[in-house]
C-alpha positions in Angstrom: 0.0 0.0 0.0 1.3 4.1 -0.6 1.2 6.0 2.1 -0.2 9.2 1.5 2.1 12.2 3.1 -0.4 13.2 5.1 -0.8 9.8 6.8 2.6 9.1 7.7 3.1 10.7 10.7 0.3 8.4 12.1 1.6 5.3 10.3 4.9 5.8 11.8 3.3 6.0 15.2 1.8 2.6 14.3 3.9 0.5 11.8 2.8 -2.4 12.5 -0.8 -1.9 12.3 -1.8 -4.9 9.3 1.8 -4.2 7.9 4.8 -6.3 7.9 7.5 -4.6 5.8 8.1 -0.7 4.9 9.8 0.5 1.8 11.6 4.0 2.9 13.0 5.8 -0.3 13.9 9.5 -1.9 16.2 12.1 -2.2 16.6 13.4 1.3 18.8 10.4 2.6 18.4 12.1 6.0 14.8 11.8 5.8 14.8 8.3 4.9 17.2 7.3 8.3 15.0 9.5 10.5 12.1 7.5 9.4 12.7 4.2 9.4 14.9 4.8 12.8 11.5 5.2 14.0 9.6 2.2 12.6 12.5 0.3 14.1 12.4 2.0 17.5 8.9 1.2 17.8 8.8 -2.4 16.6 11.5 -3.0 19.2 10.1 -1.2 22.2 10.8 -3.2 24.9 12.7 -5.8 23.6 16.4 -5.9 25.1 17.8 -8.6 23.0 20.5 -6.8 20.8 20.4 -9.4 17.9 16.9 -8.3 17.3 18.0 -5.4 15.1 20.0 -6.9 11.7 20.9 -5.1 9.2 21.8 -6.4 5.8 22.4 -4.8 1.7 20.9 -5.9 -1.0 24.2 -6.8 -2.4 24.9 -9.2 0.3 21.0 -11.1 -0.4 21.8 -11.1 -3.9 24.8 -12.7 -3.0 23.3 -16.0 -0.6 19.3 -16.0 -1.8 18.5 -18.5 0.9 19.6 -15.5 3.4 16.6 -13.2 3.6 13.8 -16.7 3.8 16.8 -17.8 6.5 16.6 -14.4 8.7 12.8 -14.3 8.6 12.4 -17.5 9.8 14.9 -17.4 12.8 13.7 -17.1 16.4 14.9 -14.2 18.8 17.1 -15.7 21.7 14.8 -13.6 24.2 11.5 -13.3 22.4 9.8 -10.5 20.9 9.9 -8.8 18.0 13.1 -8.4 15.6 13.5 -5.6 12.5 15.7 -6.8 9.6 17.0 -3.3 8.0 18.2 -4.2 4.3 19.5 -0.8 2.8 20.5 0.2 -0.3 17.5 -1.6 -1.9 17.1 -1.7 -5.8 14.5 -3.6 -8.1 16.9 -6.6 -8.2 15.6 -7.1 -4.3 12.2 -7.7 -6.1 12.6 -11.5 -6.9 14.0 -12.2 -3.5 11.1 -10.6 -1.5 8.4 -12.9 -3.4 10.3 -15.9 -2.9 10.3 -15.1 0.5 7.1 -13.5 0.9 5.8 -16.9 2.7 8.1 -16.9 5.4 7.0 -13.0 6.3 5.6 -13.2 9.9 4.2 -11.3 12.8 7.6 -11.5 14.7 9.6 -9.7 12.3 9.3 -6.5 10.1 11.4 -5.2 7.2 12.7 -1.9 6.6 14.0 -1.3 3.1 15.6 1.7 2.4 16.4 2.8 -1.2 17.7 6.3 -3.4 14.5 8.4 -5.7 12.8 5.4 -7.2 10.5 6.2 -10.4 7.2 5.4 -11.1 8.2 2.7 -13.3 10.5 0.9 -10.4 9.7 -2.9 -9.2 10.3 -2.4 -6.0 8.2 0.8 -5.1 5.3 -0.9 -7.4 5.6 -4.3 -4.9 5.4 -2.7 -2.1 2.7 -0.2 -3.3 0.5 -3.8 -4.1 1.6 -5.7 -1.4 -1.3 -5.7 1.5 0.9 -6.0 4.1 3.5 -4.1 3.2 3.8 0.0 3.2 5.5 2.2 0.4 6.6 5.9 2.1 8.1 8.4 -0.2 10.7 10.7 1.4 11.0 13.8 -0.4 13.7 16.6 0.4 11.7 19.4 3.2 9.3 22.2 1.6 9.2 25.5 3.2 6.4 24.4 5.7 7.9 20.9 6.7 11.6 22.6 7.9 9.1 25.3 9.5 7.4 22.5 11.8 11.0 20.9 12.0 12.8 24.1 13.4 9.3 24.9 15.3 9.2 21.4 17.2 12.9 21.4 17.6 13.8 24.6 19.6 10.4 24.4 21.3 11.8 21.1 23.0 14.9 23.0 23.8 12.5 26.2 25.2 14.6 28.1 22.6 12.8 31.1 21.4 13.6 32.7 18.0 11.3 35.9 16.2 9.8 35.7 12.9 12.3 37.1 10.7 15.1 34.1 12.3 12.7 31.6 11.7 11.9 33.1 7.9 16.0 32.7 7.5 16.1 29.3 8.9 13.8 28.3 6.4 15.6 29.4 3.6 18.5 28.1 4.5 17.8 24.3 5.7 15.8 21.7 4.1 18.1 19.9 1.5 18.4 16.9 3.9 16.3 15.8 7.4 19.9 14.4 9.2 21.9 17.9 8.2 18.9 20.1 9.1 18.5 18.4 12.9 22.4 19.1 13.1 22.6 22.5 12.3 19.4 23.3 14.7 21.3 21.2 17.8 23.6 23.3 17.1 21.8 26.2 17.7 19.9 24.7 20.9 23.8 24.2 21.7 24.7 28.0 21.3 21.5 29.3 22.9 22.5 28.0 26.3 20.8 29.2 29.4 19.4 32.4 28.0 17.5 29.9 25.5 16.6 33.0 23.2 18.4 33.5 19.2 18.6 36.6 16.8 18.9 36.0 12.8 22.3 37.5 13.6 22.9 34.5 15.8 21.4 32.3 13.2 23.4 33.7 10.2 27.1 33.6 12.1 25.8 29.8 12.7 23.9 28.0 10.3 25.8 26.4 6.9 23.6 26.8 3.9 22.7 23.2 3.3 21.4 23.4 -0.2 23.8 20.2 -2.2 26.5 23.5 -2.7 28.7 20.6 -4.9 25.8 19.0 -6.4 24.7 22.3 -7.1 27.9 23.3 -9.1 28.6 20.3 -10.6 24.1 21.0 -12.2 25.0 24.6 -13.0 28.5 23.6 -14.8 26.7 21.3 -16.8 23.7 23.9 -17.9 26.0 26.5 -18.4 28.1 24.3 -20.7 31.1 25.0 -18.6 33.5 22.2 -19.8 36.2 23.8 -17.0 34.0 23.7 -14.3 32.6 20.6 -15.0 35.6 19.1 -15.1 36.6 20.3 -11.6 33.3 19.6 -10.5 33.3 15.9 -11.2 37.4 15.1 -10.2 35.9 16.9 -6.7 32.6 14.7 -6.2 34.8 11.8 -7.2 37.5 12.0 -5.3 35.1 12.2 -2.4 33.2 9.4 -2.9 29.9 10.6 -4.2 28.6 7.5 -6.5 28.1 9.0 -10.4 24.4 8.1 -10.1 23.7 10.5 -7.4 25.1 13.0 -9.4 22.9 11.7 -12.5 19.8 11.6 -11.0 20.2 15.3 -9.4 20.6 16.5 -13.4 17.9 14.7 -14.5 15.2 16.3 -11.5 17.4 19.8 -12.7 16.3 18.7 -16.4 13.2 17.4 -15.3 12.2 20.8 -14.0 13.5 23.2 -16.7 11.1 21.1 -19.1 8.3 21.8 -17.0 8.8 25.4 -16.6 9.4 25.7 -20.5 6.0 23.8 -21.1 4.3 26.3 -18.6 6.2 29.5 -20.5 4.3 27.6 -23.5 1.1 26.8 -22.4 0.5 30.4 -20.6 2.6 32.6 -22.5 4.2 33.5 -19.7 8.0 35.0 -20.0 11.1 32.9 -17.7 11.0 35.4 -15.0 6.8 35.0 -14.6 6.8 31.4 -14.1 10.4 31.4 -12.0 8.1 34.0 -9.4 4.9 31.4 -9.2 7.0 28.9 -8.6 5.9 27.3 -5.0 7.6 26.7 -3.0 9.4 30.0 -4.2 13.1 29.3 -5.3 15.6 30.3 -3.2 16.5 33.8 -4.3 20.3 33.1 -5.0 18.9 30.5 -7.1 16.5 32.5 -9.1 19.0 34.7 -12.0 20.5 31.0 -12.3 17.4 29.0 -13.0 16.1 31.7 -15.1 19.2 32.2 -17.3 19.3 28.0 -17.8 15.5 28.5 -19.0 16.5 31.3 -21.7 19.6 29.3 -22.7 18.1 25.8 -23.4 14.8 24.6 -25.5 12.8 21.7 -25.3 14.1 20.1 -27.8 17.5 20.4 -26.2 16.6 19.9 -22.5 14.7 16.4 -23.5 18.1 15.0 -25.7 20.1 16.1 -22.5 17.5 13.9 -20.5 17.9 10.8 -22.9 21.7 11.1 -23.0 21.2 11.3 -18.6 18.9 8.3 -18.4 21.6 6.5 -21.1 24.8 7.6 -19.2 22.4 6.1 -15.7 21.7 2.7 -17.5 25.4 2.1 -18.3 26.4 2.8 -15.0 24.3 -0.1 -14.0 24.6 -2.6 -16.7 27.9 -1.6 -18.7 31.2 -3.4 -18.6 32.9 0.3 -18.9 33.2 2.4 -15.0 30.8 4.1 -14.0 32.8 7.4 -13.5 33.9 7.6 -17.1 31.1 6.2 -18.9 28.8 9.0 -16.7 31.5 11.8 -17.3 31.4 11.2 -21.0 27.7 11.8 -22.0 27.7 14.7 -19.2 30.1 16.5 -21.5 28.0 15.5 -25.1 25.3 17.3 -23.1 27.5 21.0 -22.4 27.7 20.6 -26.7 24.2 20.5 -27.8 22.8 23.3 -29.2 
């Protein structure tokens, strides 16, 4: 079943309730630990035994089938029930959660946890048929969601902060749940016993958490900036960051320019019109650049920069060739099309 996203917050308080297994995926990775860190914690309340939490990969399934029928069927030394956690969850999992469906019990719940998954994705369409099993999409914070964040957060702490602080907070958080509950600890942190914050405060405090390297590495490739796209990616490499992230935040980029050309179409409006309906409004460092990428690229070339994404995506999956290069090659056909 899909859980709406305005029932979540009571499925979470309930997980269990005529569900055996959660599928947890999106963009905000943050969001996606926060939540099934409480499914877990409230399967397991109350239960001491510390082998009723396991946590697996979908790698290490794929690698011993028999594991996952094998893990639900165990017995927990001290009773009670047990979560098994399998992250990094892709439609491959698919296969091994119906052979496996059978052994699914009362005594144990599964948390899968997974990156954006489309529409068309085996896994979210599973879970989204499966009865007893729940489908939660976790999509990075609008305006209003890091406003009840930051409002529930300091009001725990007794911190006070004035409108124009929490207008700035706002602004600046919401890329992912983790980061965001960091930065406002760290302002509970700084408040101390006078338990009261000024946007000065906030400002000398807070890190704009807004992807500033996925960012560049977006705006390199719209602008066409071989240079900077080069730097970009030897950067996001060298740190770790897995080419498909990368992909998949040019294609939502893309995604989005398309959409806002279609609109300029459809209503006659100019770039700047639609960038200003836009809600939730862009962030206004963010708005000359969005609206300069709209002027600069047509339909016709935003949707061969989206085949040439969703190619360079596939053969990162199934190709022989790396993933970095065979990625950083159609990323630099797309900064020539014209």
């Amino acid at each position: 079943m899909k859980i709406a996203p305005k029932a979540i917050e009571a499925f979470l308080g309930a997980p269990t309730k005529g569900c055996r297994a959660s599928l947890l995926y999106g963009p905000d990775a943050g969001l996606v630990r926060e939540r099934a860190k409480r499914i877990s914690s409230m399967v397991l309340t109350g239960n001491d035994d510390p082998f009723a939490f396991n946590e697996l990969t979908e790698a290490a399934l794929l690698s011993d089938p028999a594991r996952l029928a094998d893990e639900l069927s165990a017995i927990s030394l001290l009773g009670g029930k047990r979560v098994i956690m399998i992250r990094d969850g892709g439609d491959k999992l698919v296969k091994l959660l119906e052979a496996s469906v059978e052994y699914f019990n009362d005594d144990v719940y599964v948390i899968v946890t997974a990156d954006e998954l489309s529409a068309r994705s085996a896994l979210r369409s599973w879970f989204e048929k499966e009865p007893e099993c729940a489908s939660i999409a976790c999509y990075k914070d609008e305006a209003r969601d890091v406003q009840e964040v930051v409002r529930k957060t300091l009001g725990a702490a007794g911190v006070q902060i004035d409108r124009e602080a929490m207008d700035y907070l706002v602004q600046q958080l919401g890329n992912d749940r983790y980061v965001t509950y960091q930065e406002l600890e760290k302002l509970v942190t700084y408040a101390g016993d006078e338990k009261r914050l000024t946007v000065k405060d906030i400002r000398v405090l807070v890190d704009y958490n807004r992807e500033t390297n996925m960012d560049d590495l977006v705006n390199a490739v719209a602008d066409r900036n071989v240079v900077a796209l080069d730097a970009m990616l030897m950067l996001l490499l060298r740190e770790g960051t897995s080419p498909v992230v990368y992909l998949r935040a040019l294609q939502r980029y893309f995604n989005r320019l398309y959409g806002i050309r279609a609109q300029m179409a459809a209503e006659r409006m100019s770039a700047d019109q639609v960038v200003q309906s836009l809600r939730p409004p862009v962030f206004f460092k963010q708005v000359p650049i969005l609206t300069r990428h709209i002027q600069q690229w047509g339909s016709e070339q935003i949707v061969k920069a989206l085949q040439l994404l969703v190619t360079a995506e596939l053969a990162c999956k199934s190709s022989d060739v790396p993933a970095a290069p065979a990625s950083s090659r159609k990323l630099f056909q797309i900064t020539q099309l014209r």
